[in-house]
N, C-alpha and C positions, 0 to 999 in steps of 0.2 A: 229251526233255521239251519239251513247247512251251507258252512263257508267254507269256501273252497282253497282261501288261504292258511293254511292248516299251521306254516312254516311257524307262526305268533304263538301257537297255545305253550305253555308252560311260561319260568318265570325269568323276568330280567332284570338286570342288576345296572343302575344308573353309572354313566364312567366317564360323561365329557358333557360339556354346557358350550353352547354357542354363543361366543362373545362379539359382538360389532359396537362397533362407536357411531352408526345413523350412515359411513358413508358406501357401505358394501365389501370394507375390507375384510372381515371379521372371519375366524375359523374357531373351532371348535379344540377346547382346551378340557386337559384331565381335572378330575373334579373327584375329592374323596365326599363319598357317601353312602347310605347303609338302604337309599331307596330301591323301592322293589315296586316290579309292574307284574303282576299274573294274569294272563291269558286263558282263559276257559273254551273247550268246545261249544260250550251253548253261546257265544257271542259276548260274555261278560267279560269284563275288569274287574280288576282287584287291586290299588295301589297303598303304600303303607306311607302316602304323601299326598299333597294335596295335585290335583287337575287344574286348580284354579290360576296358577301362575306358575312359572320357572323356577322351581327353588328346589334344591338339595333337603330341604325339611322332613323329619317322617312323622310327626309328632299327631297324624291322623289321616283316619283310614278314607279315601273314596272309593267310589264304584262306579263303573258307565260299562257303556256297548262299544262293540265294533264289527266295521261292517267290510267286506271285500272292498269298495268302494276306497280304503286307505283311510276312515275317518272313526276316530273315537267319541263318542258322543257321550256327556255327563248331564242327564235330565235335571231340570231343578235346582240346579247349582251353580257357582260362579257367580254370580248375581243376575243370573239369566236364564230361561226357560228350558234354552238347548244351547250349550255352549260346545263346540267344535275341536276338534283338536286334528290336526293331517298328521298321517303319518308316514313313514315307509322302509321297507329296507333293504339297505345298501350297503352291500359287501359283508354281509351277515351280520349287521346290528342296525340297530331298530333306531329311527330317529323319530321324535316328536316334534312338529310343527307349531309352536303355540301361537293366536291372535295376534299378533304386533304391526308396528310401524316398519321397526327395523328388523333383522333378521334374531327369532329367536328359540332356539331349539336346543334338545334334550339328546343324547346318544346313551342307546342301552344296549347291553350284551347279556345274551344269551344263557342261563346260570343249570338250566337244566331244561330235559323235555317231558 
């Protein structure tokens, strides 16, 4: 596989949670926690927390892909076959989009290449 978005590979360090109340006000507040997201050339994740929801948790390890397309995909997991996750980044840290209703997303920085 060769991604073109190369900017991802190495590791990042969890540093803001996005908070909304359902009505679209919501921003993005510091958060202390010890998660980490790894990047790989071959298209792999590495996380020392879980995929499956929004949580500052590290208490276990996941694994998924990602694809230029902006999407992290965690096979078999979540309680779902392919479960999704969008991502992007903006102004040099890495946001995670997670499944929801209302808005709810993850900001990581950058920890090494």
């Amino acid at each position: 596989m060769f991604l073109k978005n190369t900017e991802l590979i190495g590791k990042w360090k969890l540093i803001e949670q996005y908070l909304d109340p359902g009505d679209g006000s919501g921003d993005f507040r510091p958060i202390e926690s010890e998660r980490i997201i790894e990047f790989f050339k071959n298209g792999k994740i590495l996380s020392n927390g879980s995929f499956c929801s929004m949580n500052s948790d590290t208490s276990e390890n996941n694994t998924g892909s990602f694809n230029d397309e902006e999407v992290i995909i965690v096979k078999n997991g979540c309680n779902s076959s392919t479960y999704k996750i969008n991502y992007k980044l903006i102004d040099g840290n890495l946001q995670l989009w997670y499944p929801c209703i209302e808005g709810c997303a993850q900001k990581f920085q950058k920890i090494n290449n």
